[in-house]
Biopython code that builds the backbone (N, CA, C, O; Angstrom):
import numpy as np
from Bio.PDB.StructureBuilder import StructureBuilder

atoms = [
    (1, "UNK", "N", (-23.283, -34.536, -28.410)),
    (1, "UNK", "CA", (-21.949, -35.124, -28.476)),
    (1, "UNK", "C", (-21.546, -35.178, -29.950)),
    (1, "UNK", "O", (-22.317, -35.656, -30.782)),
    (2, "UNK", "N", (-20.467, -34.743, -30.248)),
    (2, "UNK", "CA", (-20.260, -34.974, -31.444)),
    (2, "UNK", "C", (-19.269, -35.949, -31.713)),
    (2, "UNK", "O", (-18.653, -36.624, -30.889)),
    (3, "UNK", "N", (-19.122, -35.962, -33.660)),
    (3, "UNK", "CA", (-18.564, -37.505, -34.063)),
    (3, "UNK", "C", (-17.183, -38.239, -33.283)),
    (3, "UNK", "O", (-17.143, -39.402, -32.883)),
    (4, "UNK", "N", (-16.081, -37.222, -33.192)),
    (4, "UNK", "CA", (-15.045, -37.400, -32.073)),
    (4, "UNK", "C", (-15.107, -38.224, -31.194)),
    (4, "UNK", "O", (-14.505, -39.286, -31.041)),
    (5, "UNK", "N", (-16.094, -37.557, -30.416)),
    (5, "UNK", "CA", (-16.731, -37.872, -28.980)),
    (5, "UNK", "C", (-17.341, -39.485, -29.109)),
    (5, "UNK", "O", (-17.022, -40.545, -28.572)),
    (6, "UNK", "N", (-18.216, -39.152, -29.948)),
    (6, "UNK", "CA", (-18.739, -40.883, -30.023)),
    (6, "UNK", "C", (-17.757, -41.817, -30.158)),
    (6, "UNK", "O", (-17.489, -42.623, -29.268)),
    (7, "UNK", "N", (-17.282, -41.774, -31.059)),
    (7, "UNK", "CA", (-16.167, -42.914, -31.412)),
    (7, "UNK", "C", (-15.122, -42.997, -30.423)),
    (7, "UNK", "O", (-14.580, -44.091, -30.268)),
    (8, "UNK", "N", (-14.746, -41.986, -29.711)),
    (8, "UNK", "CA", (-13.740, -42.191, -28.488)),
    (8, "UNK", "C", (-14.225, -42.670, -26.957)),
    (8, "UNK", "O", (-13.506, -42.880, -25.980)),
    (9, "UNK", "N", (-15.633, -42.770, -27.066)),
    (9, "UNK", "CA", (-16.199, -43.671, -26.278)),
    (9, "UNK", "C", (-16.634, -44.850, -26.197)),
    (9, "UNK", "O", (-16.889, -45.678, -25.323)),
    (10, "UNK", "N", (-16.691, -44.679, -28.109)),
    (10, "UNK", "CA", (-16.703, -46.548, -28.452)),
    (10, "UNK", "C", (-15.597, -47.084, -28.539)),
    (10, "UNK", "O", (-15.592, -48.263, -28.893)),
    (11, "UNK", "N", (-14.331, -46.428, -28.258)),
    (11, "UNK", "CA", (-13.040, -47.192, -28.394)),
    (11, "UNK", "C", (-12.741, -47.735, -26.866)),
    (11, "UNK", "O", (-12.294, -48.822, -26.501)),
    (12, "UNK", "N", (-13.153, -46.577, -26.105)),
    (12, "UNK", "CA", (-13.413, -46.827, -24.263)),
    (12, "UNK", "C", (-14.021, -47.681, -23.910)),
    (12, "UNK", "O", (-13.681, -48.239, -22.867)),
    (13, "UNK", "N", (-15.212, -48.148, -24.660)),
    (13, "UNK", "CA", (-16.189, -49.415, -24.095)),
    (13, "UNK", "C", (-15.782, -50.521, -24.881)),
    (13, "UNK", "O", (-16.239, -51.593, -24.485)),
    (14, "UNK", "N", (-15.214, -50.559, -25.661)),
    (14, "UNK", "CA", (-14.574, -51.655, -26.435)),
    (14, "UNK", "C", (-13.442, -52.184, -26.244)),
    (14, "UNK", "O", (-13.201, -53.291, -26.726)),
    (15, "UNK", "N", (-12.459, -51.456, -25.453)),
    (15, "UNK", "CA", (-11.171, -51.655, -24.506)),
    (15, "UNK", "C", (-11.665, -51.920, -23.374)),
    (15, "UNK", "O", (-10.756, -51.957, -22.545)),
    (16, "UNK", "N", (-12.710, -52.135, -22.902)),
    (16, "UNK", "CA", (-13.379, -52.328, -21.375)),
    (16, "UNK", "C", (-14.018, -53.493, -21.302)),
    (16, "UNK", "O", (-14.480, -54.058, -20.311)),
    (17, "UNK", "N", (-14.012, -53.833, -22.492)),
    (17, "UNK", "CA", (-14.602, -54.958, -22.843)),
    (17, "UNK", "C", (-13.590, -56.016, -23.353)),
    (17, "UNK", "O", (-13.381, -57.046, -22.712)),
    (18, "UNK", "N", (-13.134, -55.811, -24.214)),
    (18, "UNK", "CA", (-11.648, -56.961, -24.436)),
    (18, "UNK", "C", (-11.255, -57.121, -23.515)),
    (18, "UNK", "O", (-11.498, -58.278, -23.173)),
    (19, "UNK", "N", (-10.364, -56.246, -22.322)),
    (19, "UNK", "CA", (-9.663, -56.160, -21.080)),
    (19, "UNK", "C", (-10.426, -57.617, -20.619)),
    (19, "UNK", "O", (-9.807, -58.680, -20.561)),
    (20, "UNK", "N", (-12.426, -57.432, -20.182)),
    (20, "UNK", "CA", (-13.411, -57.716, -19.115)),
    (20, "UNK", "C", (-12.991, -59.404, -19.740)),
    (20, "UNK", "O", (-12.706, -60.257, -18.899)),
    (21, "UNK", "N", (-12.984, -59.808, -21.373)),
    (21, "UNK", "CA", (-13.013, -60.788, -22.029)),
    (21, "UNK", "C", (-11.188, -61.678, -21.959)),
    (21, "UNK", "O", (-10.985, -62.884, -22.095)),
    (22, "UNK", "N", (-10.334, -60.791, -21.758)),
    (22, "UNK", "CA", (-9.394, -61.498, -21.308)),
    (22, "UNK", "C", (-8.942, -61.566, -20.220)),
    (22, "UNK", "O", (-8.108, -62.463, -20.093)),
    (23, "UNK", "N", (-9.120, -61.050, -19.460)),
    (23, "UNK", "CA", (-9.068, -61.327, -17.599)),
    (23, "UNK", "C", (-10.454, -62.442, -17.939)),
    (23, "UNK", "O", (-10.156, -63.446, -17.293)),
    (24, "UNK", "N", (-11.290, -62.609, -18.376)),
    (24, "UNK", "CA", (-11.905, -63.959, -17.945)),
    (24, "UNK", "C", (-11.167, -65.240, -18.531)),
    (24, "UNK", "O", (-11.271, -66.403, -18.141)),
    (25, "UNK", "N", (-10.658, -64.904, -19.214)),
    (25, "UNK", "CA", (-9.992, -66.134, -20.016)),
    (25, "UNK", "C", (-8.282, -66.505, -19.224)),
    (25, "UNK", "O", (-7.667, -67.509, -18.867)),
    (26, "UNK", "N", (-8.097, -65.270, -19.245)),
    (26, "UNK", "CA", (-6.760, -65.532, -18.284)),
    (26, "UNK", "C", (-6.829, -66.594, -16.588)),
    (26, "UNK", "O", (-6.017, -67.357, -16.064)),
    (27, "UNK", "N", (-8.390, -66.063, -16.150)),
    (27, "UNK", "CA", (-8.634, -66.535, -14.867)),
    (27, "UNK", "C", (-8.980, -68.054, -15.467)),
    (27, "UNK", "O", (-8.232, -68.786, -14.819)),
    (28, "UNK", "N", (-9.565, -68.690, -16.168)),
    (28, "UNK", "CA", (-10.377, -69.868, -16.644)),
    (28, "UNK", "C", (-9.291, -71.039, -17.112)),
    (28, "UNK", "O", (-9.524, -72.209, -17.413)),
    (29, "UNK", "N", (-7.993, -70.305, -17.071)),
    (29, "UNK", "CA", (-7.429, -71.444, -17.714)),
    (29, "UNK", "C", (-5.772, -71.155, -16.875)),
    (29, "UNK", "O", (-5.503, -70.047, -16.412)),
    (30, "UNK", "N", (-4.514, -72.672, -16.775)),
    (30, "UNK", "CA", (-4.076, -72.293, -15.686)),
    (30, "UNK", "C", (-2.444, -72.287, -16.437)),
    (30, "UNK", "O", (-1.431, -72.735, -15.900)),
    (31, "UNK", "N", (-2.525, -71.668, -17.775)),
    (31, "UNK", "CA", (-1.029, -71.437, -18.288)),
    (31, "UNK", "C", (-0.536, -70.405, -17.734)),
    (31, "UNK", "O", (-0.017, -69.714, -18.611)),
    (32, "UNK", "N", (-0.392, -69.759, -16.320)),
    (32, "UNK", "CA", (0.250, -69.253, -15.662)),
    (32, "UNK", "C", (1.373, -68.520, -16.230)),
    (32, "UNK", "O", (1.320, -67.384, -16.703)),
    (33, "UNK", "N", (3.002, -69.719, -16.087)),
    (33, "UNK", "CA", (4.442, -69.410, -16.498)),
    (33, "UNK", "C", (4.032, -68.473, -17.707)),
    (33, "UNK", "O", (4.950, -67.663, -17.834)),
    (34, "UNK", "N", (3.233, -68.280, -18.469)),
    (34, "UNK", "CA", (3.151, -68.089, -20.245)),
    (34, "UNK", "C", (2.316, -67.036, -19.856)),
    (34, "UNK", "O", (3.093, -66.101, -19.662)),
    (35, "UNK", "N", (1.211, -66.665, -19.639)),
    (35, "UNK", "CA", (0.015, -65.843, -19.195)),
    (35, "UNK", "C", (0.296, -64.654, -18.276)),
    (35, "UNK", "O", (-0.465, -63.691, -18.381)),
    (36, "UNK", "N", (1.176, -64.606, -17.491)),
    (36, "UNK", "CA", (1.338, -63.611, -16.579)),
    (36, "UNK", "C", (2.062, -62.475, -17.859)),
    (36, "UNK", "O", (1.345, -61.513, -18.134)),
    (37, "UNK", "N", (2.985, -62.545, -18.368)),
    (37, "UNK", "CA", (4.134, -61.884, -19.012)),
    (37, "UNK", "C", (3.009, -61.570, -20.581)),
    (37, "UNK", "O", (2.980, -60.468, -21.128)),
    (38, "UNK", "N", (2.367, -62.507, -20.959)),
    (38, "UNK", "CA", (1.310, -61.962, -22.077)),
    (38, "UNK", "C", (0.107, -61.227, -21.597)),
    (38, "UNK", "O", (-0.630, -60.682, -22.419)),
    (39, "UNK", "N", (-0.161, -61.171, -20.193)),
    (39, "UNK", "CA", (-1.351, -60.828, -19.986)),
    (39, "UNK", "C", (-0.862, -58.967, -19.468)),
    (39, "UNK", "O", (-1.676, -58.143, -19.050)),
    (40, "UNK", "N", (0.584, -58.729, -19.655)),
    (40, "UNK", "CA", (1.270, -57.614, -18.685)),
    (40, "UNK", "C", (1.026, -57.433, -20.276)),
    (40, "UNK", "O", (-0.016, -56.802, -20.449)),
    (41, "UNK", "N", (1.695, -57.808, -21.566)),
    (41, "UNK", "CA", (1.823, -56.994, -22.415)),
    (41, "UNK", "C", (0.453, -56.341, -22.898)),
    (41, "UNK", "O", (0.128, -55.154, -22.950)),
    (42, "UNK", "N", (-0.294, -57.581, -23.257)),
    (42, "UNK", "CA", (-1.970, -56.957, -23.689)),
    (42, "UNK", "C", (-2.866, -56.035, -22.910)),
    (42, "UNK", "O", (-3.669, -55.243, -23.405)),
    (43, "UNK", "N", (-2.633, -56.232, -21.622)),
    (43, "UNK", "CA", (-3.215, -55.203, -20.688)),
    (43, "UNK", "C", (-2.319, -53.689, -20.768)),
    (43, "UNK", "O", (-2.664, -52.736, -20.069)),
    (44, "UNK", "N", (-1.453, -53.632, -21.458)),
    (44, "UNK", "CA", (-0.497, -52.372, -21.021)),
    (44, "UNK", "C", (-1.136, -51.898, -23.010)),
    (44, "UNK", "O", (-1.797, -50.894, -23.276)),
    (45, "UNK", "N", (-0.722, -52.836, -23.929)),
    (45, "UNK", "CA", (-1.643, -52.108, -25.221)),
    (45, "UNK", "C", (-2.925, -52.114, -24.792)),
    (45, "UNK", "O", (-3.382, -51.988, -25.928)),
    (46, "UNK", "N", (-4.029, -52.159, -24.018)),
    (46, "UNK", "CA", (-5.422, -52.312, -23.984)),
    (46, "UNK", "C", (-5.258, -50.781, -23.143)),
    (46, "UNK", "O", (-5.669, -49.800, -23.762)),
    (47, "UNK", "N", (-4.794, -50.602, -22.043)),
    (47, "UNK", "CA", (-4.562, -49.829, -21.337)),
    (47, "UNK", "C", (-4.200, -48.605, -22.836)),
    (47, "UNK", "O", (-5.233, -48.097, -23.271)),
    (48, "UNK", "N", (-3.095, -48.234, -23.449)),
    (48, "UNK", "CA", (-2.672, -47.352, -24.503)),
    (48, "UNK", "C", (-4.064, -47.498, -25.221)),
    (48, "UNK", "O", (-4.548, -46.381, -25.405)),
    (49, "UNK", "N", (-4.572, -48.146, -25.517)),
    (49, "UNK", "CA", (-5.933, -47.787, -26.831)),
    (49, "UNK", "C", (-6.818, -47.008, -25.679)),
    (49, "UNK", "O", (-6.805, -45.795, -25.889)),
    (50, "UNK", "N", (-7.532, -47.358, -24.595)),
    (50, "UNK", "CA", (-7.859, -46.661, -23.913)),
    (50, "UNK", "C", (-7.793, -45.232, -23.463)),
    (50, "UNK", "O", (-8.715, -44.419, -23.392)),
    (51, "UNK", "N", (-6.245, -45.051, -23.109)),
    (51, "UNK", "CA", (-6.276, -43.903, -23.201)),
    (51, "UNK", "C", (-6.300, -43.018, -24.318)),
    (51, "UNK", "O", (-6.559, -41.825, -24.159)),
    (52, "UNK", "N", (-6.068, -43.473, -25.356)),
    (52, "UNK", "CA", (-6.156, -42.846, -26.966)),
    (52, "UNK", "C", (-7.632, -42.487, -27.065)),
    (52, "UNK", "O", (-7.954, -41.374, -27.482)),
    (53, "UNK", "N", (-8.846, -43.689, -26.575)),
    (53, "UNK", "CA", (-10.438, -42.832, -26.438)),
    (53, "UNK", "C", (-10.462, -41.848, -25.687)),
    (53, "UNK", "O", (-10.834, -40.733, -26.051)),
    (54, "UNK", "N", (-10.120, -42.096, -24.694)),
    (54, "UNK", "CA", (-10.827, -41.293, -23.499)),
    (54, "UNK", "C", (-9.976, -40.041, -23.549)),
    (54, "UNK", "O", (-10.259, -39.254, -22.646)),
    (55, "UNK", "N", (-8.660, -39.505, -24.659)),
    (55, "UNK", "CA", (-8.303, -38.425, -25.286)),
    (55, "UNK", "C", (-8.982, -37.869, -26.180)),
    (55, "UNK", "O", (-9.317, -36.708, -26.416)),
    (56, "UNK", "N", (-9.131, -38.776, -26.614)),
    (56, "UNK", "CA", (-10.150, -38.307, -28.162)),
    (56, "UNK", "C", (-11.870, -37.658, -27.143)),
    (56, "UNK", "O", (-12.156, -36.465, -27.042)),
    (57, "UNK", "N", (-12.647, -38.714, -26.596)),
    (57, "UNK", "CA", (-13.417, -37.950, -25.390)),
    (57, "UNK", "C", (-12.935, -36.577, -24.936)),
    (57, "UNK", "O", (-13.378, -35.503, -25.345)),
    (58, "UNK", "N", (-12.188, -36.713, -24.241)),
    (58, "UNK", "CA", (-12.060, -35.552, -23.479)),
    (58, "UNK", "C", (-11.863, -34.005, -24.516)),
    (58, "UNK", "O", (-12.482, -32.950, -24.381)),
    (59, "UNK", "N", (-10.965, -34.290, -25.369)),
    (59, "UNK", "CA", (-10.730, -33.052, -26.615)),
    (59, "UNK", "C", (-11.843, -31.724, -26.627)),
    (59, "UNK", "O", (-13.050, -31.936, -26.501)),
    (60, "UNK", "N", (-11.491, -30.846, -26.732)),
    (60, "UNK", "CA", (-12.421, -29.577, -26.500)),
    (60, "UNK", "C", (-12.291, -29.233, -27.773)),
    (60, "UNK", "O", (-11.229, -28.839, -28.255)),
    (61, "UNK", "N", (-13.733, -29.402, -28.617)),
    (61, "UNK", "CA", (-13.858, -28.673, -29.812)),
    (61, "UNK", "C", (-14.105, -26.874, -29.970)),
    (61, "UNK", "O", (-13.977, -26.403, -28.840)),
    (62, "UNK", "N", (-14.262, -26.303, -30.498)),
    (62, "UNK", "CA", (-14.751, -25.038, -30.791)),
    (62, "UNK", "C", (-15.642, -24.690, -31.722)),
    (62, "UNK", "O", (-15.231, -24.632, -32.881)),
    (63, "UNK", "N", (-16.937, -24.405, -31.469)),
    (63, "UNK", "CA", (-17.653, -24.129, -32.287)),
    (63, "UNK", "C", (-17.415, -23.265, -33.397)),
    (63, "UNK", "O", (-16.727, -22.266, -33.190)),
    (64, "UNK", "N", (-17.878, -23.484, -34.572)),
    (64, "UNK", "CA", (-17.157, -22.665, -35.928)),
    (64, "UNK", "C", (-17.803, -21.330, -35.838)),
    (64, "UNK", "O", (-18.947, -21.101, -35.445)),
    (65, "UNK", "N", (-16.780, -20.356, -36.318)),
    (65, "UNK", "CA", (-17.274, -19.235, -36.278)),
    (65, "UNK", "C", (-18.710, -18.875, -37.374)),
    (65, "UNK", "O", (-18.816, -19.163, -38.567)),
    (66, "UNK", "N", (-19.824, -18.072, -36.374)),
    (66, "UNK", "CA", (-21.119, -17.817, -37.310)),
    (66, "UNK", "C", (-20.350, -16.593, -38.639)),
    (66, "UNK", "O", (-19.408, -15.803, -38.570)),
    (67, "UNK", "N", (-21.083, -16.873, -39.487)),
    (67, "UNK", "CA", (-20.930, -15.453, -40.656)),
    (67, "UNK", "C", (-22.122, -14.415, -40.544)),
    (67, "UNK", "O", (-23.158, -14.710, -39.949)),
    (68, "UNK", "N", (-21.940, -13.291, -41.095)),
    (68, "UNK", "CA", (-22.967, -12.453, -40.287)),
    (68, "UNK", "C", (-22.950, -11.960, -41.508)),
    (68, "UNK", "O", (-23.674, -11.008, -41.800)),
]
sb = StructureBuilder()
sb.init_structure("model")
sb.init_model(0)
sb.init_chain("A")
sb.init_seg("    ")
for serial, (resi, resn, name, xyz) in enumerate(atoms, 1):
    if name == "N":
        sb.init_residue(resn, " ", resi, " ")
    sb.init_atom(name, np.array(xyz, "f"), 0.0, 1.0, " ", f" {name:<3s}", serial, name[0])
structure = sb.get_structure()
């Protein structure tokens, strides 16, 4: 795997993880009226960084041409 690759999977498990850390916090506490409408915005940027890894993941490098 190369450097790309790594880091766009640590941005994937690290957005999977904030998300996992505020859906627990959202569920734990009961500011509702306030929480629904902040929890749409942060989940929709958590959601965008996400897909920004799992682009960066997916990306098809090309091996450099050999010299002969």
């Amino acid at each position: 795997m190369d450097r790309s690759r790594f880091y766009g999977f640590l941005i994937c498990i690290g957005i999977v993880i904030a998300a996992t850390l505020f859906l627990v916090g959202l569920v734990s506490k009961s500011y509702w009226a306030l929480a629904i409408p902040v929890a749409a915005f942060t989940l929709g940027l958590l959601g965008l960084g996400f897909w920004i890894g799992w682009t960066i993941v997916m990306l098809k490098t090309e091996a450099p041409p050999e010299d002969d």
